[in-house]
C-alpha positions in Angstrom: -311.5 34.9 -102.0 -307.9 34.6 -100.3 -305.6 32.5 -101.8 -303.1 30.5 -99.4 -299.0 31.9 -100.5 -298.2 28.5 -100.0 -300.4 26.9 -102.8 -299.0 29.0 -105.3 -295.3 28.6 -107.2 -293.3 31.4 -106.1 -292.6 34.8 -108.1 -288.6 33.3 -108.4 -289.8 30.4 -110.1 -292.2 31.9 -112.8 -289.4 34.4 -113.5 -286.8 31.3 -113.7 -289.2 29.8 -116.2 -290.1 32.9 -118.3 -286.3 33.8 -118.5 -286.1 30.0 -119.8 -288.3 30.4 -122.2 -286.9 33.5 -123.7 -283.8 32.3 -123.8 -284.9 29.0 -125.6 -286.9 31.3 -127.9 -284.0 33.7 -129.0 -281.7 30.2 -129.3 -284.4 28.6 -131.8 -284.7 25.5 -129.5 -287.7 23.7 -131.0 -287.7 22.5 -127.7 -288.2 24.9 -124.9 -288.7 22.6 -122.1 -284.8 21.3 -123.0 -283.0 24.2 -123.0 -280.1 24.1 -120.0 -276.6 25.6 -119.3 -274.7 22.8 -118.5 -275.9 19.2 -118.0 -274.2 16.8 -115.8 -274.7 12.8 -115.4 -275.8 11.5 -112.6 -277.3 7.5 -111.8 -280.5 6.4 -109.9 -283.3 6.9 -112.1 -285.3 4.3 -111.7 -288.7 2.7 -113.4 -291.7 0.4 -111.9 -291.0 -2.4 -113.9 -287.3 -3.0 -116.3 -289.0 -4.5 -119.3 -290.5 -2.9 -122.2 -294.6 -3.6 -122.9 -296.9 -1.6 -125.2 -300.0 0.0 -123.5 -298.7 -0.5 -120.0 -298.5 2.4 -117.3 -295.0 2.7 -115.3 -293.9 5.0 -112.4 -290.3 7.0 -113.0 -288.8 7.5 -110.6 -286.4 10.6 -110.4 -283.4 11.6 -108.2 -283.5 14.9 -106.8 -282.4 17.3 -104.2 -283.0 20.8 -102.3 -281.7 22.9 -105.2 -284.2 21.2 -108.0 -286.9 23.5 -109.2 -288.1 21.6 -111.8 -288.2 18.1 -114.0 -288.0 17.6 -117.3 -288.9 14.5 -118.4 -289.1 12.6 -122.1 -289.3 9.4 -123.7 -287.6 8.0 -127.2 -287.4 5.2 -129.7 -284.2 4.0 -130.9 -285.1 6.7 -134.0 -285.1 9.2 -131.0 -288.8 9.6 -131.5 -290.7 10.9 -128.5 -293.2 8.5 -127.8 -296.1 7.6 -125.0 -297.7 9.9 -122.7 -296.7 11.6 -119.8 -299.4 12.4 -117.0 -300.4 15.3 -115.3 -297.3 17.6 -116.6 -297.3 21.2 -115.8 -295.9 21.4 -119.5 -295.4 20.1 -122.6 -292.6 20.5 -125.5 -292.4 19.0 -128.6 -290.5 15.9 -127.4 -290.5 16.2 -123.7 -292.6 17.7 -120.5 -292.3 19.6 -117.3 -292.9 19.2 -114.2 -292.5 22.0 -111.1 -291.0 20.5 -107.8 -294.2 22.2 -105.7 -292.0 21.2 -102.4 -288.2 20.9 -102.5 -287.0 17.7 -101.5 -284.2 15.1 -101.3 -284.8 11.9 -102.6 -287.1 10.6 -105.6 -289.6 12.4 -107.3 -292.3 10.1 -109.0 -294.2 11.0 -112.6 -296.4 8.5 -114.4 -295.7 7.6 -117.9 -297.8 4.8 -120.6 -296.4 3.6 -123.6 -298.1 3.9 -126.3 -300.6 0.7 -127.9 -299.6 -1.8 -130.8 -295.8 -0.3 -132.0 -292.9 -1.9 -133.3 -291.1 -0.6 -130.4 -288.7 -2.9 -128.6 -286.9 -0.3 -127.0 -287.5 3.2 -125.2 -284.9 5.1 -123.3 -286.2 7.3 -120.6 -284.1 10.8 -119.9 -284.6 12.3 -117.1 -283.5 16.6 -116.4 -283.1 17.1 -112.9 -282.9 21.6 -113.2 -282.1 23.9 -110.5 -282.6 27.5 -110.3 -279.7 28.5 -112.7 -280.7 26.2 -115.5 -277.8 23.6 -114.4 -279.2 20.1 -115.2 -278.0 16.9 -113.6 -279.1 13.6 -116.4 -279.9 10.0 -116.0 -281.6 7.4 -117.9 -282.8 4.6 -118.1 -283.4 1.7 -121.2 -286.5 -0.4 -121.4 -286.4 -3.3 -123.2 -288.9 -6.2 -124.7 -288.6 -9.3 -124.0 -287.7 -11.2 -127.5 -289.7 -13.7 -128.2 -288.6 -17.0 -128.2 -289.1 -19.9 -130.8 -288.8 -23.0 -129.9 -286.3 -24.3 -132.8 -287.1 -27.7 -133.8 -283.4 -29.9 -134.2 -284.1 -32.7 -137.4 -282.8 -35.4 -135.4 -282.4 -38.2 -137.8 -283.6 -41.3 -136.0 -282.5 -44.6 -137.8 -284.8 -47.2 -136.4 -283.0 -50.2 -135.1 -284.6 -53.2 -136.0 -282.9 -55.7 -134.1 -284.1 -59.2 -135.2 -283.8 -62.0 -132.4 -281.1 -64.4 -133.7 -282.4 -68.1 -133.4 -279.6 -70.1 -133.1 -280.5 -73.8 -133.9 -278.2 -76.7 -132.6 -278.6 -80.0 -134.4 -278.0 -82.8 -131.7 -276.3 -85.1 -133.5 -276.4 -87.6 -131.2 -278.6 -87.5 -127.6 -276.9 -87.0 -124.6 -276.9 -90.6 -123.4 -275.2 -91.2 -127.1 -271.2 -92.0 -125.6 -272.8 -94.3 -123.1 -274.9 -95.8 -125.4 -272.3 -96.1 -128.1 -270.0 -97.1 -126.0 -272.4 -100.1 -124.7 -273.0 -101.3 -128.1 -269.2 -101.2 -128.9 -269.0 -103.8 -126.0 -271.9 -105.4 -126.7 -270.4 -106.1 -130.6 -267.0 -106.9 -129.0 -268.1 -109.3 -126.5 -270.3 -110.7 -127.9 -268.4 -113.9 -129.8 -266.5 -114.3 -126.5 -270.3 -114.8 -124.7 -270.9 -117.2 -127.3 -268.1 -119.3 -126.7 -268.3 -119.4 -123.3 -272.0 -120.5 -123.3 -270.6 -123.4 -126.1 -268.3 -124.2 -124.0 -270.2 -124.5 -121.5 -273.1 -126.5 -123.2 -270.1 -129.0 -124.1 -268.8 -129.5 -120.9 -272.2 -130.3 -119.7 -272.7 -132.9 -122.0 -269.5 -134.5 -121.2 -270.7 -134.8 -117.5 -273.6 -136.2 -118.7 -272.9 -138.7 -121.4 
Protein backbone atom coordinates (compact mmCIF):
# COMPACT_ATOMS: atom_id res chain seq x y z
CA UNK A 1 0.00 0.00 0.00
CA UNK A 2 1.26 3.59 -1.20
CA UNK A 3 2.17 5.87 1.33
CA UNK A 4 1.37 9.68 0.59
CA UNK A 5 5.39 11.76 0.72
CA UNK A 6 3.54 14.22 2.33
CA UNK A 7 2.44 12.29 5.58
CA UNK A 8 5.73 11.34 6.24
CA UNK A 9 8.67 13.68 8.07
CA UNK A 10 11.27 14.28 5.49
CA UNK A 11 14.68 12.34 5.08
CA UNK A 12 16.44 16.02 6.31
CA UNK A 13 14.71 15.94 9.30
CA UNK A 14 15.34 12.26 10.60
CA UNK A 15 18.95 12.88 9.66
CA UNK A 16 18.73 16.41 11.69
CA UNK A 17 17.50 14.30 14.62
CA UNK A 18 19.83 11.26 14.36
CA UNK A 19 22.87 13.73 14.06
CA UNK A 20 21.26 15.21 17.37
CA UNK A 21 21.16 12.41 19.00
CA UNK A 22 24.70 11.33 18.42
CA UNK A 23 25.92 14.33 19.17
CA UNK A 24 24.05 14.49 22.64
CA UNK A 25 25.30 10.81 23.01
CA UNK A 26 29.08 11.46 22.55
CA UNK A 27 28.50 14.85 24.87
CA UNK A 28 26.94 12.61 27.82
CA UNK A 29 23.86 14.80 27.84
CA UNK A 30 21.49 12.82 30.13
CA UNK A 31 19.23 14.61 28.19
CA UNK A 32 19.13 14.16 24.51
CA UNK A 33 16.03 16.05 23.60
CA UNK A 34 18.05 19.35 25.16
CA UNK A 35 21.12 19.32 23.47
CA UNK A 36 21.45 22.78 21.20
CA UNK A 37 24.28 24.97 19.67
CA UNK A 38 23.34 28.21 20.81
CA UNK A 39 20.14 29.25 22.60
CA UNK A 40 18.72 32.60 22.25
CA UNK A 41 15.71 34.33 24.34
CA UNK A 42 12.90 35.27 22.90
CA UNK A 43 9.10 36.42 24.59
CA UNK A 44 5.48 35.20 23.76
CA UNK A 45 5.08 31.97 25.17
CA UNK A 46 1.95 31.87 26.37
CA UNK A 47 -0.35 29.33 28.69
CA UNK A 48 -4.42 28.75 28.80
CA UNK A 49 -4.78 29.89 32.13
CA UNK A 50 -1.67 32.13 34.42
CA UNK A 51 -2.34 30.43 37.74
CA UNK A 52 -0.94 27.38 39.03
CA UNK A 53 -3.58 24.23 39.98
CA UNK A 54 -2.80 20.61 40.60
CA UNK A 55 -4.53 18.06 38.27
CA UNK A 56 -5.58 20.65 35.76
CA UNK A 57 -4.90 20.41 31.92
CA UNK A 58 -3.41 23.76 30.11
CA UNK A 59 -2.68 24.60 26.43
CA UNK A 60 1.15 26.11 25.78
CA UNK A 61 1.33 27.92 23.56
CA UNK A 62 4.64 28.31 21.52
CA UNK A 63 6.13 31.03 19.21
CA UNK A 64 7.45 29.83 16.08
CA UNK A 65 8.52 30.50 12.56
CA UNK A 66 9.45 28.97 8.96
CA UNK A 67 12.82 27.83 10.01
CA UNK A 68 11.57 25.69 13.30
CA UNK A 69 11.80 21.90 12.81
CA UNK A 70 11.09 20.98 16.02
CA UNK A 71 9.84 21.82 19.83
CA UNK A 72 11.15 20.96 22.83
CA UNK A 73 9.18 21.36 25.59
CA UNK A 74 9.55 20.71 29.62
CA UNK A 75 8.15 21.58 32.84
CA UNK A 76 9.98 22.24 36.50
CA UNK A 77 9.53 22.79 40.17
CA UNK A 78 11.38 25.39 41.86
CA UNK A 79 13.93 22.12 42.72
CA UNK A 80 14.07 22.08 38.82
CA UNK A 81 12.28 18.81 38.98
CA UNK A 82 10.45 17.83 35.78
CA UNK A 83 7.10 17.41 36.58
CA UNK A 84 3.35 16.68 34.93
CA UNK A 85 2.73 15.16 31.64
CA UNK A 86 3.07 16.22 28.34
CA UNK A 87 0.54 14.79 25.60
CA UNK A 88 0.91 13.25 22.48
CA UNK A 89 4.96 14.05 22.19
CA UNK A 90 6.82 12.51 19.41
CA UNK A 91 9.54 12.10 22.25
CA UNK A 92 10.47 11.93 25.46
CA UNK A 93 13.84 12.69 27.58
CA UNK A 94 14.50 12.42 30.98
CA UNK A 95 13.22 15.97 31.85
CA UNK A 96 11.71 17.22 28.73
CA UNK A 97 9.82 16.08 25.32
CA UNK A 98 9.72 16.63 21.62
CA UNK A 99 7.62 17.53 19.32
CA UNK A 100 8.18 17.62 15.24
CA UNK A 101 6.62 20.83 13.47
CA UNK A 102 4.75 18.27 10.77
CA UNK A 103 4.00 21.74 8.72
CA UNK A 104 6.23 24.82 9.00
CA UNK A 105 4.53 27.79 10.13
CA UNK A 106 4.62 31.28 11.60
CA UNK A 107 2.91 31.96 14.56
CA UNK A 108 1.97 29.61 17.66
CA UNK A 109 2.32 26.15 17.90
CA UNK A 110 -0.06 24.57 20.67
CA UNK A 111 1.02 21.22 22.99
CA UNK A 112 -1.19 20.07 25.94
CA UNK A 113 0.35 19.72 29.29
CA UNK A 114 -1.43 18.49 33.06
CA UNK A 115 0.01 19.01 36.20
CA UNK A 116 0.46 16.44 38.16
CA UNK A 117 -2.38 15.52 41.31
CA UNK A 118 -2.02 16.46 45.21
CA UNK A 119 1.86 18.14 45.23
CA UNK A 120 3.30 20.71 47.31
CA UNK A 121 3.90 22.63 44.21
CA UNK A 122 3.19 26.23 44.20
CA UNK A 123 5.19 26.95 41.40
CA UNK A 124 6.16 25.51 37.81
CA UNK A 125 8.10 27.24 35.21
CA UNK A 126 7.42 26.15 31.66
CA UNK A 127 10.65 26.32 29.03
CA UNK A 128 9.93 26.31 25.83
CA UNK A 129 12.99 25.30 22.71
CA UNK A 130 11.93 26.65 19.62
CA UNK A 131 15.00 24.41 17.21
CA UNK A 132 15.67 24.97 13.63
CA UNK A 133 17.49 22.86 11.35
CA UNK A 134 21.09 23.62 12.68
CA UNK A 135 20.35 22.97 16.29
CA UNK A 136 20.09 26.95 17.00
CA UNK A 137 17.36 27.30 19.72
CA UNK A 138 15.36 30.51 20.41
CA UNK A 139 13.85 30.18 24.64
CA UNK A 140 10.95 31.56 26.41
CA UNK A 141 9.10 30.74 29.48
CA UNK A 142 6.72 31.16 31.35
CA UNK A 143 6.02 30.93 35.55
CA UNK A 144 2.83 29.46 36.97
CA UNK A 145 1.88 30.40 40.14
CA UNK A 146 -0.74 29.25 43.06
CA UNK A 147 -2.82 31.35 44.33
CA UNK A 148 -1.82 31.64 48.30
CA UNK A 149 -4.33 31.01 50.33
CA UNK A 150 -5.71 33.58 52.32
CA UNK A 151 -6.66 33.61 56.20
CA UNK A 152 -8.82 35.74 57.28
CA UNK A 153 -6.66 37.22 60.39
CA UNK A 154 -8.88 37.91 63.31
CA UNK A 155 -7.68 41.72 65.01
CA UNK A 156 -8.38 41.35 69.14
CA UNK A 157 -10.16 44.49 69.18
CA UNK A 158 -10.55 45.29 72.88
CA UNK A 159 -14.03 46.58 73.24
CA UNK A 160 -14.61 48.37 76.67
CA UNK A 161 -18.30 48.45 77.05
CA UNK A 162 -19.63 51.81 77.87
CA UNK A 163 -22.18 51.76 80.39
CA UNK A 164 -23.48 55.08 80.44
CA UNK A 165 -25.87 55.44 83.40
CA UNK A 166 -28.75 58.14 82.83
CA UNK A 167 -27.96 60.94 85.32
CA UNK A 168 -31.20 61.88 87.35
CA UNK A 169 -30.78 65.15 88.32
CA UNK A 170 -33.29 66.01 91.20
CA UNK A 171 -34.30 69.80 91.93
CA UNK A 172 -35.74 70.39 95.28
CA UNK A 173 -38.36 73.34 94.89
CA UNK A 174 -37.90 75.06 97.72
CA UNK A 175 -40.56 77.13 97.33
CA UNK A 176 -43.52 76.81 94.38
CA UNK A 177 -43.58 79.01 91.72
CA UNK A 178 -46.39 81.33 92.94
CA UNK A 179 -43.93 81.51 96.24
CA UNK A 180 -42.58 85.49 95.60
CA UNK A 181 -46.17 86.42 94.99
CA UNK A 182 -47.41 84.66 97.67
CA UNK A 183 -44.70 85.84 100.03
CA UNK A 184 -44.83 88.93 98.99
CA UNK A 185 -48.81 89.03 99.78
CA UNK A 186 -48.36 87.87 103.15
CA UNK A 187 -45.55 90.39 103.82
CA UNK A 188 -48.35 93.03 103.01
CA UNK A 189 -50.92 91.27 104.57
CA UNK A 190 -48.61 91.31 108.08
CA UNK A 191 -47.63 94.96 107.33
CA UNK A 192 -50.95 96.29 106.78
CA UNK A 193 -52.63 94.70 108.65
CA UNK A 194 -52.53 97.02 112.15
CA UNK A 195 -53.08 100.00 109.75
CA UNK A 196 -56.61 98.00 108.57
CA UNK A 197 -57.31 97.74 112.08
CA UNK A 198 -57.08 101.20 112.97
CA UNK A 199 -58.85 102.42 110.27
CA UNK A 200 -61.90 100.03 110.88
CA UNK A 201 -61.54 101.49 114.94
CA UNK A 202 -61.55 104.52 113.70
CA UNK A 203 -64.15 104.17 111.88
CA UNK A 204 -66.39 102.25 114.45
CA UNK A 205 -65.61 105.42 116.69
CA UNK A 206 -66.55 108.01 114.41
CA UNK A 207 -69.78 106.19 113.97
CA UNK A 208 -70.71 106.22 117.30
CA UNK A 209 -69.99 109.82 117.70
CA UNK A 210 -72.64 110.51 114.85
CA UNK A 211 -74.81 108.50 116.65
CA UNK A 212 -74.69 109.21 120.29
Amino acid sequence: MAVRGSTLPSLGLFLCLGMLFISASAANDNDICMFFKAVTPTTGLKASADVYEDNKAYTIFVPVNYSTTYVVLRALDTNNNSIGLWHKADLACNSSVLYIMKVSREGLFEANWKSPPSTNTTTVEIQAFAVDADKVATLSYLKLKKHALTTPSYSMISTTRRTTTPILTTTRILYPASTPTTTKSLANRIFLSPITDAIQILLVFLTSKLLF
